[in-house]
FIMAR-889959 format. One record per residue (C-alpha): z, y, x. Coordinates in steps of 0.1 Angstrom, whole numbers, plus 5000, padded with zeros to 4 digits. Example, Ala and Ser with C-alpha at 12.3 -4.5 7.8 and 13.67 -1.06 7.14 Angstrom:
+------+------+------+
:    Z :    Y :    X :
+------+------+------+
: 5078 : 4955 : 5123 :
: 5071 : 4989 : 5137 :
+------+------+------+
***
This chain:
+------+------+------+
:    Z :    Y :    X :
+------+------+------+
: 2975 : 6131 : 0546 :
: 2989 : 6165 : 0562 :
: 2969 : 6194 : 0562 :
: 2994 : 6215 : 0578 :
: 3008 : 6217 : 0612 :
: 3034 : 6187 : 0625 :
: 3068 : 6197 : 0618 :
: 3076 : 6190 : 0660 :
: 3053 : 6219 : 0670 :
: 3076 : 6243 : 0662 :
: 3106 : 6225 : 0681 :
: 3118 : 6245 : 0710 :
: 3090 : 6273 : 0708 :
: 3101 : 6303 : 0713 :
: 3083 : 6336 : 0710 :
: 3086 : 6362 : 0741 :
: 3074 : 6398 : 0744 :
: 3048 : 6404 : 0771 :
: 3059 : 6411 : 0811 :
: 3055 : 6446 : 0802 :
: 3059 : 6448 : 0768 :
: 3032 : 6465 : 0740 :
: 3024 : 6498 : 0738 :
: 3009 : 6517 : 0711 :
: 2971 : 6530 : 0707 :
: 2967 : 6564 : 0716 :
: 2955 : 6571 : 0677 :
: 2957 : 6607 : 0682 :
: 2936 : 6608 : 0714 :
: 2965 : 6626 : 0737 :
: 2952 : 6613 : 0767 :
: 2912 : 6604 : 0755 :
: 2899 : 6630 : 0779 :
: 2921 : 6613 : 0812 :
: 2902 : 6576 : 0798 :
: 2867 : 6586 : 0799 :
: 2868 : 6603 : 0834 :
: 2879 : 6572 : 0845 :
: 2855 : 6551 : 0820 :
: 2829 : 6571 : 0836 :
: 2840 : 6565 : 0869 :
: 2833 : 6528 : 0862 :
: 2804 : 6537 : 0849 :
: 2794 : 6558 : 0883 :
: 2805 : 6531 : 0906 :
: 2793 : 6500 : 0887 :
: 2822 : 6491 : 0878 :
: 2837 : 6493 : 0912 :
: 2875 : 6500 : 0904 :
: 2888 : 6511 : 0942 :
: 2868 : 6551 : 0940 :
: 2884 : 6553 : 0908 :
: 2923 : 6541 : 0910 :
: 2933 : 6583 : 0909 :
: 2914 : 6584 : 0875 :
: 2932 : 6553 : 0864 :
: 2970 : 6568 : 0880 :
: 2962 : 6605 : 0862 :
: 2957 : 6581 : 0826 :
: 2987 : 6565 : 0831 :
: 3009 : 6591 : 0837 :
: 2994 : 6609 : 0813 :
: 3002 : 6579 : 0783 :
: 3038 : 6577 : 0805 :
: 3042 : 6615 : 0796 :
: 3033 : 6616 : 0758 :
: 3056 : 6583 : 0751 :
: 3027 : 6562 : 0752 :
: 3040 : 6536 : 0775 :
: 3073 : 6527 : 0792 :
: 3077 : 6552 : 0824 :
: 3076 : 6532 : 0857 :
: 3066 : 6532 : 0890 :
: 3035 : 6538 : 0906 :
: 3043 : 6511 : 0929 :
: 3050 : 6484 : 0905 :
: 3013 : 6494 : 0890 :
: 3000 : 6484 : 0917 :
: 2989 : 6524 : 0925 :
: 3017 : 6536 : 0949 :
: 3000 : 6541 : 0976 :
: 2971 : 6558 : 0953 :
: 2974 : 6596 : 0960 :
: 2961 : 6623 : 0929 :
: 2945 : 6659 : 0934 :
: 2950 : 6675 : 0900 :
: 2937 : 6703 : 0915 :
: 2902 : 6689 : 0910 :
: 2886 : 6686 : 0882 :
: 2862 : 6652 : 0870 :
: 2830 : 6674 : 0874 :
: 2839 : 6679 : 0914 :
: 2842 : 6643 : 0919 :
: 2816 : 6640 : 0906 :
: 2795 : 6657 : 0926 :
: 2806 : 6639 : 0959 :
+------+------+------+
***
């Protein structure tokens, strides 16, 4: 009787990185303050992503920016045509 795994299970597996790789945890909280705007965003919109795809842009570029993630394109994250007013802050979008 075998308690392990069948020796033909591991026969022509073979292990792949994800489509866009790993990236690591923001431990140090570089870009905490760009994830709850857009956590509360969610929160605002019942969890409606559309209203809140600029929060969701201004996190990634800020984890592309600190070396959080790989730097790509907006447009192959599915928020090219999303545009950003960093002029505003959470708090006026809020009030809308």
């Amino acid at each position: 009787m075998s308690f392990g795994r069948p020796p033909s299970i591991n026969v022509g597996f073979q292990v792949t990185p994800p489509d866009r790789g790993s990236f690591p945890l923001d431990h140090d909280g570089e870009c905490r303050d760009k994830m709850m705007e857009y956590m509360a965003c969610l929160k605002k919109n019942s969890r409606t992503s559309t209203p809140c795809r600029p929060f969701s842009k201004q996190y990634l570029e800020c984890r592309m920016s600190k070396g959080l993630m790989e730097r790509d394109d907006f447009k192959n994250l599915g928020l090219g045509n999303v545009d950003v007013d960093t002029s505003s802050s959470s708090e006026d979008q809020n009030r809308h």
